[in-house]
C-alpha positions in Angstrom: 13.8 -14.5 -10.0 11.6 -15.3 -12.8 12.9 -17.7 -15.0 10.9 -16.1 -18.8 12.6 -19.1 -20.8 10.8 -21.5 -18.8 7.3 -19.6 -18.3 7.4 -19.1 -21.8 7.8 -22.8 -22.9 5.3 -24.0 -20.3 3.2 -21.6 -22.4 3.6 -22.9 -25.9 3.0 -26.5 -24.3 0.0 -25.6 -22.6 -0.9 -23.7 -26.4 0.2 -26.9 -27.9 -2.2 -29.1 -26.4 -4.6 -26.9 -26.4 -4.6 -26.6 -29.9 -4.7 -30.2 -30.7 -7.7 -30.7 -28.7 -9.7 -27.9 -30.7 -8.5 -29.9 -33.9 -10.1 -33.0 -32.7 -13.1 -31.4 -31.1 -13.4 -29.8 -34.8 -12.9 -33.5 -36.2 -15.5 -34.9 -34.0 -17.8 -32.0 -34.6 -17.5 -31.9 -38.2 -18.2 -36.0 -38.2 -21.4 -36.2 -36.2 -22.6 -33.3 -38.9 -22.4 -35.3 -42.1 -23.2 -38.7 -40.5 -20.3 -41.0 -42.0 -21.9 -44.5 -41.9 -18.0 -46.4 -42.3 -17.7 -49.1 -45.0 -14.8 -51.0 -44.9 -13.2 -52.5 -47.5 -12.8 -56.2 -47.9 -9.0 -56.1 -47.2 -9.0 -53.4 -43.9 -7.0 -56.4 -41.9 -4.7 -55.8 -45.2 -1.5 -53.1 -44.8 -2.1 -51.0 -48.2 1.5 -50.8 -49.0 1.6 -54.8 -49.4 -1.0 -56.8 -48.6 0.6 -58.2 -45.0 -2.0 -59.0 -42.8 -1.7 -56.1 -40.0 -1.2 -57.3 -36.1 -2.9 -54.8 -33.6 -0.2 -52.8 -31.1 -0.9 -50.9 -27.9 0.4 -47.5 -28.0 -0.6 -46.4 -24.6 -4.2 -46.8 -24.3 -4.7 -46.4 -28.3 -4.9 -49.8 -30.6 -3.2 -49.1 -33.4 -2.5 -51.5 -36.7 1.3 -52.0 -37.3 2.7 -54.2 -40.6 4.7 -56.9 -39.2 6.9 -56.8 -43.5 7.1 -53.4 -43.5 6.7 -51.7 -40.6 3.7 -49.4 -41.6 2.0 -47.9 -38.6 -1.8 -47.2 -39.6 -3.7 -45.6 -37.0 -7.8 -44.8 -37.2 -9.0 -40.7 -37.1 -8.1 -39.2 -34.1 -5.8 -41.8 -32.9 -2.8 -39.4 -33.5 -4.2 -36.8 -31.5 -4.8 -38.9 -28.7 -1.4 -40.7 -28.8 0.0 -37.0 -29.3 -2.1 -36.0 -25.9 -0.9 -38.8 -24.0 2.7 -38.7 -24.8 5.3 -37.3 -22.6 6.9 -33.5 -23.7 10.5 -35.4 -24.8 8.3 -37.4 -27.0 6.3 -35.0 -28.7 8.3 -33.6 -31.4 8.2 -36.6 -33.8 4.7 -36.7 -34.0 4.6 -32.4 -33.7 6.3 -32.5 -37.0 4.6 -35.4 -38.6 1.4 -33.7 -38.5 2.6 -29.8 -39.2 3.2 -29.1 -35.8 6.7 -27.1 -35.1 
């Protein structure tokens, strides 16, 4: 017996990711086309809610900057997307919704 629930879940996961890996492809694509030289400002090791000097955290593989006052997590471009790929399913749905994903 087929179970459709499941088969149809698998599906949406497998669209899921799918989809978030066309949005960085995009992102990369659209970034090697105009070239961005980055310039960072004089304060990056700064959080921009208060001024805190950030401490770098492992999220997985993916370095991201974390407040140690207020908690801010600042991640670089793409970083989401690659946390998002490299989290388990049970895990996903914070970061679905924080970036528009339902």
């Amino acid at each position: 017996m087929v179970d459709h629930k499941k088969s149809e879940e698998e599906w949406f996961a497998k669209f899921e990711i799918q989809m978030i890996r066309d949005a960085k492809r995009r992102r990369e694509e659209e970034l090697r086309s105009i070239k961005i030289e980055p310039e960072l400002p004089l304060n990056f090791e700064l959080c921009p809610r208060d001024g805190t000097k950030m401490e770098k955290k492992h999220i997985g593989e993916i370095e991201v900057e974390i407040c140690p006052k207020c908690e801010g997590i600042w991640l670089d471009r793409g970083e989401l997307e690659d946390i998002l790929l490299a989290q388990e399913e049970d895990k996903k749905g914070f970061f679905r919704k924080l970036v528009g994903f339902k």
